[in-house]
KEZARO-40640 format. One record per residue (C-alpha): residue in three letters; x, y, z. Coordinates in steps of 0.05 Angstrom, whole numbers, padded with zeros to 5 digits, always signed. Layout:
<pts>
alaXYZ/...
</pts>
This chain:
<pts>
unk+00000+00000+00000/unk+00019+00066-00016/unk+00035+00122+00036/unk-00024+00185+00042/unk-00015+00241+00008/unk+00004+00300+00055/unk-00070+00323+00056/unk-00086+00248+00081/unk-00025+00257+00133/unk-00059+00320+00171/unk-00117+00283+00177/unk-00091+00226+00208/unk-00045+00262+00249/unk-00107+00305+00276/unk-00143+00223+00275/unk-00081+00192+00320/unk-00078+00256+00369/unk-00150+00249+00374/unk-00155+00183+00387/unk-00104+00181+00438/unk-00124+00229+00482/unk-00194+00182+00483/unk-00179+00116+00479/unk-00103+00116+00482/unk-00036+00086+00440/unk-00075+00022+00424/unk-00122+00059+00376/unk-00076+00110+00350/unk-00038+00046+00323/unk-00102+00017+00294/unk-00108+00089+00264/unk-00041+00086+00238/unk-00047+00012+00211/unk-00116+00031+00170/unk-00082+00088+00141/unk-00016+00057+00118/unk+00024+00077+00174/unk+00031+00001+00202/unk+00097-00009+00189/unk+00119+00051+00221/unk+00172+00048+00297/unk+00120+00078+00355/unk+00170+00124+00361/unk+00156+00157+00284/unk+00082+00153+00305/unk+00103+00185+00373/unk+00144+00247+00329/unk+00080+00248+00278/unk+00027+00261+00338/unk+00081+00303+00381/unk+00120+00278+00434/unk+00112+00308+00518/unk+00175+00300+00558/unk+00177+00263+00615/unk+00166+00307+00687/unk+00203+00301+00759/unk+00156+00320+00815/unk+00167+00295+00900/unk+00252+00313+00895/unk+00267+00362+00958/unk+00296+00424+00953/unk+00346+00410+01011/unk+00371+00367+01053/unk+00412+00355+01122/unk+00451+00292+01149/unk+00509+00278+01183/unk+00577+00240+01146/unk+00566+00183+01178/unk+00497+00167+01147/unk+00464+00144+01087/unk+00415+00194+01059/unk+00360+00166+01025/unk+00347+00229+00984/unk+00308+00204+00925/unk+00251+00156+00970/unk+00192+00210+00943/unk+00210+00223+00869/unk+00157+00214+00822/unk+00169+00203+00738/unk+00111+00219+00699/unk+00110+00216+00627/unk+00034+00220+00588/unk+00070+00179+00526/unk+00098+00120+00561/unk+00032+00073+00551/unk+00038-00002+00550/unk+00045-00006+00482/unk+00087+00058+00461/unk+00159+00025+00467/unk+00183+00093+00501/unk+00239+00083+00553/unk+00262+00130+00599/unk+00331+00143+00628/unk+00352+00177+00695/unk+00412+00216+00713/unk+00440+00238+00774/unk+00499+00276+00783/unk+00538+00292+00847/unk+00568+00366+00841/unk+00630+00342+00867/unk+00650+00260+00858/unk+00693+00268+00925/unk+00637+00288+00975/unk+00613+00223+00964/unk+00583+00162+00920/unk+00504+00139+00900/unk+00501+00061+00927/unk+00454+00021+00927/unk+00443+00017+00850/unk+00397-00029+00828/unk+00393-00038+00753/unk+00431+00025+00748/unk+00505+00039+00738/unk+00552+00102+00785/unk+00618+00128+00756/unk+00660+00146+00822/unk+00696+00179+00768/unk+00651+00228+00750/unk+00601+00222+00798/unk+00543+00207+00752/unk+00492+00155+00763/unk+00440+00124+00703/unk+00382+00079+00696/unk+00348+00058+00636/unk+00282+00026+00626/unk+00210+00032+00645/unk+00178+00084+00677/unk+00159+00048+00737/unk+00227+00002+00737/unk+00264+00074+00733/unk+00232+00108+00787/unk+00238+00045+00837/unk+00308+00040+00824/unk+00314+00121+00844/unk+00274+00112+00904/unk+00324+00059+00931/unk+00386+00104+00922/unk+00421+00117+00981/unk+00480+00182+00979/unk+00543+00162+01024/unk+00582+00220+01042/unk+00661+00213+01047/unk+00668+00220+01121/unk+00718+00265+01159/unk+00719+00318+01102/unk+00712+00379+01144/unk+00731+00389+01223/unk+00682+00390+01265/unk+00633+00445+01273/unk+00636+00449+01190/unk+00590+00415+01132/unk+00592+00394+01064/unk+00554+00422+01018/unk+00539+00375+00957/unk+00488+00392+00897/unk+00451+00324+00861/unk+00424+00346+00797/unk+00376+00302+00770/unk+00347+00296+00696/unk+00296+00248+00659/unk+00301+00239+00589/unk+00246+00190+00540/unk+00268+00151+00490/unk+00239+00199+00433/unk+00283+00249+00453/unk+00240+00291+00508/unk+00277+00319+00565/unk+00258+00343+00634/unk+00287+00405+00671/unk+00343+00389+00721/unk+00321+00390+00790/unk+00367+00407+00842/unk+00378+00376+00916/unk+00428+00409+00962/unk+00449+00368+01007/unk+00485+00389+01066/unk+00532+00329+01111/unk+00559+00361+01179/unk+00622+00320+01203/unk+00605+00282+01257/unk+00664+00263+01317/unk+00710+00197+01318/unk+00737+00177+01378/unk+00814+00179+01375/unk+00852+00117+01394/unk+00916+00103+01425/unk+00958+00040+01431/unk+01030+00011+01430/unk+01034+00029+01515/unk+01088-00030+01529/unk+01068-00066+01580/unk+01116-00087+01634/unk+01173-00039+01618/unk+01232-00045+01663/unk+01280+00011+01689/unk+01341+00012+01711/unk+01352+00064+01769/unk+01390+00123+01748/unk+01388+00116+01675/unk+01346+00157+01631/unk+01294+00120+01587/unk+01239+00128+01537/unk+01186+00094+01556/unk+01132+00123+01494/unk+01173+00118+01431/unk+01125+00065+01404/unk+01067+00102+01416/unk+01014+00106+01373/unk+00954+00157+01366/unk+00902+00164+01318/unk+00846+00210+01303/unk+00811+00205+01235/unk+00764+00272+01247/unk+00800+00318+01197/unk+00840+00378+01230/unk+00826+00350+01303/unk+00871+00376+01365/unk+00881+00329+01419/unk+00900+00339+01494/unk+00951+00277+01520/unk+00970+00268+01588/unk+01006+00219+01619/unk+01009+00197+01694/unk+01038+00155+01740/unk+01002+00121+01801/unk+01068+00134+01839/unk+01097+00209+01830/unk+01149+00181+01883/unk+01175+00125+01825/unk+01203+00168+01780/unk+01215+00239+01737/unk+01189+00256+01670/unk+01233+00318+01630/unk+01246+00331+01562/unk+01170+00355+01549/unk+01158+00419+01497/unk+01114+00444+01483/unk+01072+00409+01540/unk+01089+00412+01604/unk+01100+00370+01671/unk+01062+00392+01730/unk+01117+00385+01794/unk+01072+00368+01841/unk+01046+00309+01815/unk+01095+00287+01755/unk+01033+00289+01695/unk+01051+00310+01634/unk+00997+00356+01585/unk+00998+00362+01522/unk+00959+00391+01468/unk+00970+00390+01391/unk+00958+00342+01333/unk+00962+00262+01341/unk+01030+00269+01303/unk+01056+00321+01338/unk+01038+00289+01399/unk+01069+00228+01378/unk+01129+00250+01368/unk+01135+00295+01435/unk+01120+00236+01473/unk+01176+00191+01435/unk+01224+00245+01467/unk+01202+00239+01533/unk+01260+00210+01581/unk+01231+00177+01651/unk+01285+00174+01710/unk+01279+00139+01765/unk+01316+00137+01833/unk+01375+00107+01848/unk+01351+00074+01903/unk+01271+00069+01882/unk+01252-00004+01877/unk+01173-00029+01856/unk+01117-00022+01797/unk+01076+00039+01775/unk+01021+00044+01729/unk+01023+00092+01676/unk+00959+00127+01639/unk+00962+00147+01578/unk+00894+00191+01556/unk+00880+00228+01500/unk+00816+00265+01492/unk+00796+00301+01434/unk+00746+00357+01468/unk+00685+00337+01426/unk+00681+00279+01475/unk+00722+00225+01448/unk+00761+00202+01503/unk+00815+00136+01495/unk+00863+00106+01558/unk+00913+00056+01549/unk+00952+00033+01617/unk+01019-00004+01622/unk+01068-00025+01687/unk+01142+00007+01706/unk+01177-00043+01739/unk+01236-00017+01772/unk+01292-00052+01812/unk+01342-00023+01855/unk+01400-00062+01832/unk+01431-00058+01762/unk+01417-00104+01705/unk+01459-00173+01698/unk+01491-00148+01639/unk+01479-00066+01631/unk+01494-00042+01559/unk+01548+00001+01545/unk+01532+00078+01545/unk+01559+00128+01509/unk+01628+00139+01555/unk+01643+00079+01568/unk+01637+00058+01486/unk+01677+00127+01456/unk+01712+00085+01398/unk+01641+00068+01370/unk+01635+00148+01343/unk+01660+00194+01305/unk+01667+00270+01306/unk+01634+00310+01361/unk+01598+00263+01416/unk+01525+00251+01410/unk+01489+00311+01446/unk+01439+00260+01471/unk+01453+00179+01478/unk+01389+00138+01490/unk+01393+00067+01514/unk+01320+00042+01484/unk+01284-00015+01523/unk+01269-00083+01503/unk+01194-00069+01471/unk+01167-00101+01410/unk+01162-00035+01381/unk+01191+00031+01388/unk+01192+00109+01355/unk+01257+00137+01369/unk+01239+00207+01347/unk+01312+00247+01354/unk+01324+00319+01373/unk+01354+00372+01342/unk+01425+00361+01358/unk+01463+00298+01349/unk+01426+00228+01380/unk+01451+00162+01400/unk+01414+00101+01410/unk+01430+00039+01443/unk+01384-00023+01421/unk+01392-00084+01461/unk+01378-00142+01417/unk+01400-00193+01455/unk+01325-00185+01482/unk+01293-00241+01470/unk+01249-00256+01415/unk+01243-00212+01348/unk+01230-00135+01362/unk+01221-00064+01307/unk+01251-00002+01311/unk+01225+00069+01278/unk+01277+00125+01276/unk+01247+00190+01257/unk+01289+00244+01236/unk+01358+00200+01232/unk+01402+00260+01207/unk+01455+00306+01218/unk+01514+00252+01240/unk+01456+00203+01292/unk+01482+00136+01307/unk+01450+00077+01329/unk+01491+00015+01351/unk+01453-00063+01350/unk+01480-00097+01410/unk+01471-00176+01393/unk+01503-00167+01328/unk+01556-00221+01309/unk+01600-00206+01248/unk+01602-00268+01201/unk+01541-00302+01238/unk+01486-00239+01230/unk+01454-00233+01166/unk+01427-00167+01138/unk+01376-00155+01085/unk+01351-00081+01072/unk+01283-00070+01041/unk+01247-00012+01015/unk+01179+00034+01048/unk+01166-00011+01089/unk+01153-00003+01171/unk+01090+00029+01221/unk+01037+00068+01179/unk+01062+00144+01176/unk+01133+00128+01190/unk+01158+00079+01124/unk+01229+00080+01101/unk+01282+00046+01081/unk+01293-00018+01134/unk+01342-00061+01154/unk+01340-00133+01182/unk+01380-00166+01224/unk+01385-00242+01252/unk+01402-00245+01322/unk+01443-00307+01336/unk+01441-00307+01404/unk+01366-00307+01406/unk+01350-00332+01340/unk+01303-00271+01327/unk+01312-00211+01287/unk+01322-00126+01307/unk+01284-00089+01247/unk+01306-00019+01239/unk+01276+00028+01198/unk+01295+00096+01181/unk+01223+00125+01173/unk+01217+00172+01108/unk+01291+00150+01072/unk+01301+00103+01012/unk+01362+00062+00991/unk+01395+00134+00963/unk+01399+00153+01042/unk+01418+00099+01066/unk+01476+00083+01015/unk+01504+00140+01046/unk+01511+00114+01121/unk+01574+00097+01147/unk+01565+00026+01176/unk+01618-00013+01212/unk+01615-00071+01265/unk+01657-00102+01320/unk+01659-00129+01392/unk+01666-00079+01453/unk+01673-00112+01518/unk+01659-00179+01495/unk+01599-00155+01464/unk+01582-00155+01393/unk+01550-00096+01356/unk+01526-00059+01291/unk+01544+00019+01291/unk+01506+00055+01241/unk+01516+00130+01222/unk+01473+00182+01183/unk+01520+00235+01145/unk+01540+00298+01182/
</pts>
């Protein structure tokens, strides 16, 4: 059959408008089919009677949450669209894009696809299988974005578009995250540290703190059960009460760290017993952590004390060491140096297999490995690797004596560093060592 003339094509056009606004697509295609028009897509029907976009009604203007909570944002949208009949083939497809991909992502997708990339969400099919899929949404935001007190502002435009071609305006929701508050953390307190009377040691180099709320300042204080047990010094910028021995501090969980590794605790000569030791940090929004550990302390000297810096003066170099550190026997420590030259005794004759951190190893530092045997120890050197925060360059070494193995690792360098340190070894007092040495 031959198409209508033009003339023939008005009518039918005015027939098919007609007749769907009655009775419906079902009869505009019997229309269509009568008139030669039955081999014809619904969507060249759907241009020859005039297409209506599809319409977004129910979105909110606005809305609040906190970064710690799923927002179900799109639960009341409603997708309208008068052409979408049973029978009219029309699909529709949603999109929703986030202002900014890094506030947060769209979960919970259903037949939908997200782009963390760009931040843009889509749906395609019916209208009803398109607008149950956007009710079911949920909006994550990326927590710990802003300190606390602040929001994040984050604008979700969403836009419907029909297979014909018909597009609805973009609707807008604001929505508005405040940053909620994470309690800090702190671990690594050693328990069961022992001190010798008389010689300086640091009992918090392998402390760790952790606060993920962004920007957060935290207040640490240390204190002992026992003032009488022992003296804290070395503290700046905090301070150390003299009445009762705490130390206060206030500053980031880095900062803090590192003041704390650079704390030295002396005890008496004659003092003798155990003392607990609290460690709090609070972070004033009400997140409040504790970790407790023991000081023993004896009144006599250890079996077999280590060699300090005097009594060792053909293990340096140069000028001596403004500050010489004999580090206890912990699984873990942070030897975070000062800003003149440091010295740090490890015992690793300790028993078992134990990690050191040194921050800041610079400007001429040594460190001398007691337990080292020369043509028995074995050392292997391997790259970023150590705590979180503090990677570097770090060395291995087996411990004959013990069978275990000291880790050192020189937090922030690589191999191009390390290359540079002057490293010998030896025996000193029938003792053997490692001696390592940063560049001056």
């Amino acid at each position: 059959m031959n198409a209508p003339a033009a003339s023939g094509q008005v009518v039918v056009e005015f027939q098919a408008r007609l007749l769907s606004a009655v009775a419906g697509t079902t009869l505009v295609n019997s229309v269509a089919a009568s008139t030669g028009y039955a081999a014809s897509a619904p969507a060249t029907l759907a241009a020859l009677v005039g297409n209506t976009p599809p319409t977004l009604t129910g979105l909110p203007i606005a809305e609040a949450a906190q970064d710690d909570t799923a927002l179900a944002a799109f639960a009341s949208i409603g997708l309208a669209d008068p052409d979408a009949g049973p029978n009219s083939g029309q699909a529709q497809t949603l999109r929703i894009k986030l202002s900014n991909p890094a506030n947060g992502i769209l979960a919970n997708l259903g037949a939908g696809s997200y782009d963390p990339a760009t931040g843009v969400y889509t749906v395609t099919g019916t209208l009803a299988d398109v607008t149950a899929a956007a009710a079911a949404l949920r909006f994550i935001p990326t927590r710990h974005q802003a300190s606390l007190g602040q929001a994040v502002a984050t604008d979700l435009s969403v836009q419907a578009q029909d297979s014909a071609g018909g597009m609805s305006p973009t609707l807008v929701i604001r929505v508005t995250t405040a940053a909620t508050n994470t309690v800090p953390t702190v671990r690594n307190a050693a328990p069961g540290q022992p001190v010798t009377p008389g010689a300086p040691v640091r009992l918090f180099t392998g402390l760790l703190l952790r606060d993920a709320d962004a920007g957060q300042s935290e207040t640490l204080t240390i204190q002992f059960s026992d003032p009488a047990i022992g003296t804290l010094s070395g503290a700046g910028p905090g301070h150390i009460d003299p009445a009762t021995g705490a130390f206060t501090s206030t500053g980031t969980p880095a900062a803090l760290m590192a003041e704390a590794g650079r704390l030295l605790f002396t005890t008496g000569q004659s003092t003798a017993g155990e003392a607990f030791e609290t460690i709090t940090i609070n972070d004033g929004a009400g997140g409040t952590a504790r970790d407790i550990s023991v000081i023993v302390t004896s009144a006599r000297a250890l079996p077999t004390p280590l060699p300090d810096l005097p009594a060792a003066p053909q293990l340096f170099t140069g000028p001596p060491p403004a500050n010489s550190v004999i580090v206890n026997s912990a699984s873990a420590n942070l030897l975070a140096g000062t800003n003149g030259r440091d010295a740090y005794f490890i015992d690793g004759n300790a028993s078992g297999s134990h990690w050191d951190t040194l921050v800041g190893f610079t400007g001429a530092d040594t460190v001398v490995l007691w337990g080292f045997e020369p043509g028995r120890s074995v050392l292997t050197w391997s790259d970023s690797d150590g705590p979180p925060g503090h990677a570097g360059r770090t060395l291995r070494v087996s411990i004959p004596g013990t069978g275990g193995t000291s880790s050192l690792t020189f937090a922030g360098l690589a191999a191009s560093d390390t290359n540079r340190f002057a490293i010998s070894a030896g025996r000193f007092n029938g003792l053997g060592y490692l001696s390592i040495t940063a560049p001056p």
